[in-house]
PANUTOR-29576 format. One record per residue (C-alpha): residue in three letters; x, z, y. Coordinates in steps of 0.05 Angstrom, whole numbers, padded with zeros to 5 digits. Layout:
# residues N
resn x z y
ALA X Z Y $
...
***
This chain:
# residues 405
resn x z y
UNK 01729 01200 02974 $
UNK 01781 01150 02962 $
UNK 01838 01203 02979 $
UNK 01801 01254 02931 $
UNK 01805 01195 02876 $
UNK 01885 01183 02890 $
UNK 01896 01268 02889 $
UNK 01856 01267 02816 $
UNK 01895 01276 02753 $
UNK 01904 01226 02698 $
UNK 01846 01237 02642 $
UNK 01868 01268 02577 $
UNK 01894 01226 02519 $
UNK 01914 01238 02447 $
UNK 01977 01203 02462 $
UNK 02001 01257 02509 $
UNK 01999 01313 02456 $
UNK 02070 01273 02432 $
UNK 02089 01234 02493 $
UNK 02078 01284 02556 $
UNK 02123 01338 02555 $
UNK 02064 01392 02582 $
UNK 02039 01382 02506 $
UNK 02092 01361 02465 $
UNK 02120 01444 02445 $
UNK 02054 01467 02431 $
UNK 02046 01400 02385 $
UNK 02109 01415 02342 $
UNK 02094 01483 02332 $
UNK 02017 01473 02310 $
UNK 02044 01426 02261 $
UNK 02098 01463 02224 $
UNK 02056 01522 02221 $
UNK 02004 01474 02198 $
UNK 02054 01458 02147 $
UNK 02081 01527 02115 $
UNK 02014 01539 02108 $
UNK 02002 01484 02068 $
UNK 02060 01508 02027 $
UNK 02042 01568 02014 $
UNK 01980 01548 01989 $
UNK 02009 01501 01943 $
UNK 02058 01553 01927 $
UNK 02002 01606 01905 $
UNK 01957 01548 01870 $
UNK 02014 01535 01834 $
UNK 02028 01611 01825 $
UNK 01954 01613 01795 $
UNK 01950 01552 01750 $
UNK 02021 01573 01713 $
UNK 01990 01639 01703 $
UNK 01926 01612 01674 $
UNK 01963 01563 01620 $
UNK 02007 01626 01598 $
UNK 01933 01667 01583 $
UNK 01945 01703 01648 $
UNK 01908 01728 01710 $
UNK 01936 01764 01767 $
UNK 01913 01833 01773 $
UNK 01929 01910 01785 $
UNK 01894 01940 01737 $
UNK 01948 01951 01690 $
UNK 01976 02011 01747 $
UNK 01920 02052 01719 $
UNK 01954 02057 01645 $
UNK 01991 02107 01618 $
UNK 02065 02102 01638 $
UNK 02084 02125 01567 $
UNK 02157 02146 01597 $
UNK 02189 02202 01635 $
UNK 02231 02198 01695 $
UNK 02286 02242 01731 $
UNK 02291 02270 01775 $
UNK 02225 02284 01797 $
UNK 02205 02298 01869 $
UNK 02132 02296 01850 $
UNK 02095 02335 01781 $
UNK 02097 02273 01721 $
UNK 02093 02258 01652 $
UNK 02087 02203 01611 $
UNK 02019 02213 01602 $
UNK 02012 02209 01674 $
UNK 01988 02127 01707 $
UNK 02039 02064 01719 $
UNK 02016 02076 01789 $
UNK 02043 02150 01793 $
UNK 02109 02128 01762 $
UNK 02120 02083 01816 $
UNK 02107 02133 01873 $
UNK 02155 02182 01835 $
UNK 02210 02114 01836 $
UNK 02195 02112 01905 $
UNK 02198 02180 01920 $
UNK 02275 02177 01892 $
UNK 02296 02117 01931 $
UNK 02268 02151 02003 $
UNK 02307 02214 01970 $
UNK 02378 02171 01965 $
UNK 02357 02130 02030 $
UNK 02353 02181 02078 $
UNK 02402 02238 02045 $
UNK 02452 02172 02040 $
UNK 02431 02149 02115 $
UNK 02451 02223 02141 $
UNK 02512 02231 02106 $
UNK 02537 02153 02123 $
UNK 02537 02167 02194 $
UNK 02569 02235 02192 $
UNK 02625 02204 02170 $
UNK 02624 02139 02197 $
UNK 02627 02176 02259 $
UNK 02679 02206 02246 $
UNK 02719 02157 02215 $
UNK 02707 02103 02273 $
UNK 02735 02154 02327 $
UNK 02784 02180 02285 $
UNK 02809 02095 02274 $
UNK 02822 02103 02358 $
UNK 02862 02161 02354 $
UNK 02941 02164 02373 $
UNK 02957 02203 02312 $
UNK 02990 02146 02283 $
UNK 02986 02172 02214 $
UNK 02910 02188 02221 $
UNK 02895 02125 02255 $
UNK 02932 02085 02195 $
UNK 02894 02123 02138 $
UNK 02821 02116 02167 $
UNK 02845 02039 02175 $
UNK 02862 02042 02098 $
UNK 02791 02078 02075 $
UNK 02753 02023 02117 $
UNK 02790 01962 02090 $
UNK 02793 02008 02016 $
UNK 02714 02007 02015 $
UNK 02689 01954 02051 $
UNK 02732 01900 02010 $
UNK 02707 01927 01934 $
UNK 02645 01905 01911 $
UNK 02589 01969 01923 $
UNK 02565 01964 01849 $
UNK 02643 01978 01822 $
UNK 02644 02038 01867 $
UNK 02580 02074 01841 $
UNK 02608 02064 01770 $
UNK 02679 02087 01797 $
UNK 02638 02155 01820 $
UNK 02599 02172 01757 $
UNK 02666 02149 01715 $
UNK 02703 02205 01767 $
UNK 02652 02262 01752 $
UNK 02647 02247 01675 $
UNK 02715 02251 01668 $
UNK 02740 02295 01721 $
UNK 02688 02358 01710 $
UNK 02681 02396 01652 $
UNK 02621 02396 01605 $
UNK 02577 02455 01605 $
UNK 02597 02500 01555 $
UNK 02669 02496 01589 $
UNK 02634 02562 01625 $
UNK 02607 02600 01561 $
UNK 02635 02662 01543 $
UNK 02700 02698 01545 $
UNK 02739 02638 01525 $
UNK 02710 02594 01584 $
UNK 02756 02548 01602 $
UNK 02720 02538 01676 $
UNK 02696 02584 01725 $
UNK 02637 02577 01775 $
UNK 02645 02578 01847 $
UNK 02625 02622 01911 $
UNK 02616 02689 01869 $
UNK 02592 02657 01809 $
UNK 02533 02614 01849 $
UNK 02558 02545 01831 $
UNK 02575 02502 01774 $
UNK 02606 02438 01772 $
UNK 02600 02395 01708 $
UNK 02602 02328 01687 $
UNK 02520 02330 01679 $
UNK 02515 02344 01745 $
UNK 02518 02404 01801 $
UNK 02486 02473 01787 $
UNK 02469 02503 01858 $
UNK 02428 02570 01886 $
UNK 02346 02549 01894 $
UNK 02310 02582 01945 $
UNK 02253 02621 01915 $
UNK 02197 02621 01969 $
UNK 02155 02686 01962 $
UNK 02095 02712 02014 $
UNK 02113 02708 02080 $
UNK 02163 02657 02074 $
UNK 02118 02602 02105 $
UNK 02127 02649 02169 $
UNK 02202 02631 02178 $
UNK 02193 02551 02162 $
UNK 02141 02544 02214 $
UNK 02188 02586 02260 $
UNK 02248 02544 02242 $
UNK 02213 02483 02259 $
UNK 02184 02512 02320 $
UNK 02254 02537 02339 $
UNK 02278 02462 02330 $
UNK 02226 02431 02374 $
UNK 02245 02480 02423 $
UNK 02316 02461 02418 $
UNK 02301 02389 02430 $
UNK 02265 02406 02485 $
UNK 02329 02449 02513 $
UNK 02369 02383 02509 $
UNK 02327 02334 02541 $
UNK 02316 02399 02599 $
UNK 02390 02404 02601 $
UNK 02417 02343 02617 $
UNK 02366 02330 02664 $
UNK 02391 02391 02695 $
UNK 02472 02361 02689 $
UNK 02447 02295 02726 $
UNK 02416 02334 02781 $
UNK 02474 02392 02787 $
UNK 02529 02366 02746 $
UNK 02538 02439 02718 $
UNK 02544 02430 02644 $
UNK 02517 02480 02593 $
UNK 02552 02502 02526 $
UNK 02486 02465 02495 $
UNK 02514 02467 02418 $
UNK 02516 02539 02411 $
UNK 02455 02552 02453 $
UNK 02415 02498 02406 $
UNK 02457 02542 02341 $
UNK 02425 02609 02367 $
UNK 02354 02576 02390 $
UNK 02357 02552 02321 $
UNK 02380 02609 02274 $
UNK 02366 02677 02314 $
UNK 02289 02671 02316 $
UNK 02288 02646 02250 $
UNK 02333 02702 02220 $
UNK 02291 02761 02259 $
UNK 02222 02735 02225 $
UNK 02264 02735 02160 $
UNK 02286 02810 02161 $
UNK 02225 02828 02196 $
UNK 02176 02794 02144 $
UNK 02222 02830 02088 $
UNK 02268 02781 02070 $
UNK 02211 02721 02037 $
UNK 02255 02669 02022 $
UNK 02314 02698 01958 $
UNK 02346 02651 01911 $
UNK 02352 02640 01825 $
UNK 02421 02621 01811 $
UNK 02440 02589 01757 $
UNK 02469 02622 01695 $
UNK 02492 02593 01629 $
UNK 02443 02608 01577 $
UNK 02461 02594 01501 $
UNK 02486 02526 01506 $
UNK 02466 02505 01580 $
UNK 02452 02533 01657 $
UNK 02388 02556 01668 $
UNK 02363 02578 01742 $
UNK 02374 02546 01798 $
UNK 02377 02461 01828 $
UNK 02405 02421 01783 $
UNK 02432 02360 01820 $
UNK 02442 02312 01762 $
UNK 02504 02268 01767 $
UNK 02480 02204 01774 $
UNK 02450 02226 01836 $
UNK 02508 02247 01866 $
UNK 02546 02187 01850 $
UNK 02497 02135 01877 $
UNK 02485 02178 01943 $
UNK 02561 02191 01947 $
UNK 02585 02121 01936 $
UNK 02532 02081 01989 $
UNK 02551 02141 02033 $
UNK 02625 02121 02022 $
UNK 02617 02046 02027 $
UNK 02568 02045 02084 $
UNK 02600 02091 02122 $
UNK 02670 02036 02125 $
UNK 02611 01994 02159 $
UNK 02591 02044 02207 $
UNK 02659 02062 02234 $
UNK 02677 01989 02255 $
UNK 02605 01983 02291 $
UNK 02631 02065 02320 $
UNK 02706 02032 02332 $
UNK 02676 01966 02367 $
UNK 02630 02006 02415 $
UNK 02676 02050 02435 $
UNK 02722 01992 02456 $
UNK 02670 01959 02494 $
UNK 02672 02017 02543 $
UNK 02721 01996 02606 $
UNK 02784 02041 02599 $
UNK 02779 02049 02668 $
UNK 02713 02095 02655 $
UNK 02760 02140 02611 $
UNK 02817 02142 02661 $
UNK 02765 02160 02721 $
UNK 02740 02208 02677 $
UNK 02812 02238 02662 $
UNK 02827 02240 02738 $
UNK 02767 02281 02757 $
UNK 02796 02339 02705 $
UNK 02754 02325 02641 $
UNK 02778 02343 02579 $
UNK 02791 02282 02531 $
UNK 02732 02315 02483 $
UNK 02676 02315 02543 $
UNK 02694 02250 02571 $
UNK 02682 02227 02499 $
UNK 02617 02267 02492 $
UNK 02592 02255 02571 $
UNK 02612 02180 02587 $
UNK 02630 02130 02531 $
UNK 02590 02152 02471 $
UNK 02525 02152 02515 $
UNK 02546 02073 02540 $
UNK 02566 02067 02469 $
UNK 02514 02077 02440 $
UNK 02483 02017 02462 $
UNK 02527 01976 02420 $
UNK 02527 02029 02368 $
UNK 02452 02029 02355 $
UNK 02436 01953 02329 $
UNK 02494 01944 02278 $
UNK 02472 02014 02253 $
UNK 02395 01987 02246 $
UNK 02427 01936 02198 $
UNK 02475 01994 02156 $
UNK 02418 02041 02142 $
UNK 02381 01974 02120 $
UNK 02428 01959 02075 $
UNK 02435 02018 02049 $
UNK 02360 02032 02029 $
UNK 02367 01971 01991 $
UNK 02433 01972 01959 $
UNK 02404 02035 01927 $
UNK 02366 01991 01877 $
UNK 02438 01990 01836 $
UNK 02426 02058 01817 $
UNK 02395 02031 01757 $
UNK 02468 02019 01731 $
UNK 02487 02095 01731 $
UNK 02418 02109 01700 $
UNK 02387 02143 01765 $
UNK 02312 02123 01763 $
UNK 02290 02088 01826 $
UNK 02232 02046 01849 $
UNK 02272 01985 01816 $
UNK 02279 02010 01752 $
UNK 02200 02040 01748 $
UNK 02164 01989 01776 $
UNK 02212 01927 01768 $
UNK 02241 01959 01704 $
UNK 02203 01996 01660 $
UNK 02132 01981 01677 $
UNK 02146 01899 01679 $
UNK 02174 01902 01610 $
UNK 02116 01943 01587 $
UNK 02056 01907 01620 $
UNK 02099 01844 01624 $
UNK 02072 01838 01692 $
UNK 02117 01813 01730 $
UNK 02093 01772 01783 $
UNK 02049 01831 01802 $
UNK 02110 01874 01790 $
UNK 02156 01846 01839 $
UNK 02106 01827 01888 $
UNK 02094 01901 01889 $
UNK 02167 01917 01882 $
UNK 02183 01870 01942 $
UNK 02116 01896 01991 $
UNK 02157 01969 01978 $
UNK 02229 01945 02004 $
UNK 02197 01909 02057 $
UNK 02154 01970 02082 $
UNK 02205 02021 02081 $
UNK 02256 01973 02133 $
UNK 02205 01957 02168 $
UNK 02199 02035 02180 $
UNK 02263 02045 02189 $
UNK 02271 01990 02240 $
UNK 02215 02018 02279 $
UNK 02242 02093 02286 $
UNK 02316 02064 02296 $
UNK 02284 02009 02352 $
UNK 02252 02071 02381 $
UNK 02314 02109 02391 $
UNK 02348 02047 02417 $
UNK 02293 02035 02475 $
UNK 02314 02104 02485 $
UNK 02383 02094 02495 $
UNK 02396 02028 02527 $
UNK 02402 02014 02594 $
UNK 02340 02014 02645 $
UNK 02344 01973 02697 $
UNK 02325 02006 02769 $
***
């Protein structure tokens, strides 16, 4: 008994949530999450008196009134008739629209820019140095007004194009117009059958996926490599193009014409469109090719000259060994780009391109002069739309990086 008494613990004591080191973590954190929670509640009592001395209450029943304005583009049917609520979707709608088109175009060219930076072409090497120091040094907001100042004064206005005496032509057999409103291009006009070809297209793609994960399984295991781009091209296009001619052509397209004293037919991609997608593209891109530039770097030269004395082409070795190790460098800084991106797209307001900011934080807040609601709504938007794009781009990432063994 008295050797079961020495063995025994000391009892527990208030004293040892600060003094014994077991407790003293869990202490700390219990009481400064004890304490932002106390601020926030202050914070939103606070939040709720102010709003009661100014005659306010905070609600969202002011989303159900009649927007009483019109927006465009439009990826969704509306009018002004139509609610506060449906005007913010349609802002929404617009900033996914620049988001992603922006996203895909950045990192075409950021790509291409950050290997193109490595290159021994001196001269190349030098001028993709001066477009990333060009862009990423100038404020983003003076290069989406440089863009809609270079289309406004650099393409001609519509009726440039009318009649004998037009003093500008169309392009690609008379299918496209450039003007300083914005780009007239060929719409697809989707007739029966056509939903035949899109569900083989997609099909087709999935199937061409499924071809690339198959075939480089199939490299590790023989180390016989497979011209995979063109067999992806014709997996994609062939069975696509035989349902087309065998449904009877379904899918034609309206081009524009110019029609008394504007183009009629067709997509009209209005200007300030183009400029906010082209100059985030532009700017984000500079970005991209120093996160491209810096991965590639990380790779061990020795890797490359291996590669080199085994017989592989400069363009494989690229393609086979240091993108793929790149990659995991690549992937985070690009997580943060495409981030930045989405967001910076709320200064499209300045070129008069209707967004999410300049419905619901804009219009509607000076309306309803709601504007905690407003930007609490406004904010909940931003924050749900990275936090999507975080989780597809930390998907691809886990798919990427390195597994231990």
């Amino acid at each position: 008994m008295a050797m079961a008494d020495q063995n025994a613990g000391p009892t527990f004591r208030l004293s040892m949530l600060i003094y014994d080191t077991r407790y003293r973590s869990l202490t700390i954190q219990v009481i400064v999450l004890i304490g932002f929670m106390a601020g926030g509640v202050w914070l939103v009592n606070n939040m709720l008196s102010n709003l009661s001395d100014l005659g306010k209450d905070l609600g969202f029943g002011f989303l159900n009134d009649a927007a009483g304005f019109e927006i465009s583009p439009q990826l969704i049917e509306f009018s002004s008739t139509d609610s506060n609520l449906r005007a913010a979707i349609v802002g929404m709608l617009n900033t996914l629209m620049v988001a992603v088109v922006g996203c895909f175009i950045a990192t075409i060219i950021g790509v291409a820019v950050g290997v193109a930076r490595l290159s021994k072409n001196w001269v190349l090497a030098r001028l993709m140095t001066v477009y990333v120091e060009m862009f990423r040094n100038v404020p983003i907001l003076l290069w989406i007004v440089f863009a809609i100042a270079i289309i406004n004064d650099i393409f001609p206005v519509p009726r440039a194009f009318k009649g004998d005496n037009a003093t500008a032509s169309m392009l690609f057999n008379e299918s496209v117009a450039l003007t300083n409103r914005g780009f007239y291009i060929p719409s697809p006009i989707w007739l029966q059958g056509s939903m035949v070809v899109v569900i083989v297209f997609i099909l087709s793609f999935i199937a061409a996926i499924f071809f690339g994960k198959w075939s480089r399984k199939r490299q590790e295991q023989t180390g016989q490599i497979l011209p995979n781009f063109w067999i992806k091209l014709g997996m994609l296009i062939v069975p696509a193009v035989l349902i087309y001619f065998i449904m009877g052509r379904p899918i034609a397209l309206d081009y524009p014409a110019f029609v008394k004293f504007n183009f009629e037919g067709g997509l009209f991609i209005r200007a300030p469109f183009i400029a906010i997608t082209m100059a985030l593209s532009l700017y984000t891109a500079a970005f991209i090719a120093e996160a491209v530039r810096s991965g590639i770097m990380a790779i061990s030269k020795g890797q490359s000259e291996a590669a080199f004395a085994l017989g592989l082409r400069p363009n494989r070795t690229m393609q086979l060994i240091i993108l793929p190790q790149a990659l995991r460098v690549i992937i985070p800084p690009l997580i943060s780009q495409f981030l930045n991106l989405t967001k910076n797209s709320s200064l499209a307001t300045a070129v008069g391109y209707i967004e999410i900011t300049g419905t619901l934080g804009g219009t509607i807040l000076n309306q309803t002069g709601r504007e905690m609601e407003c930007i609490m709504l406004l904010m909940l938007v931003y924050l749900t739309i990275s936090l999507s794009i975080s989780m597809v781009m930390n998907v691809y990432n886990n798919s990427v990086k390195l597994k231990e063994r």
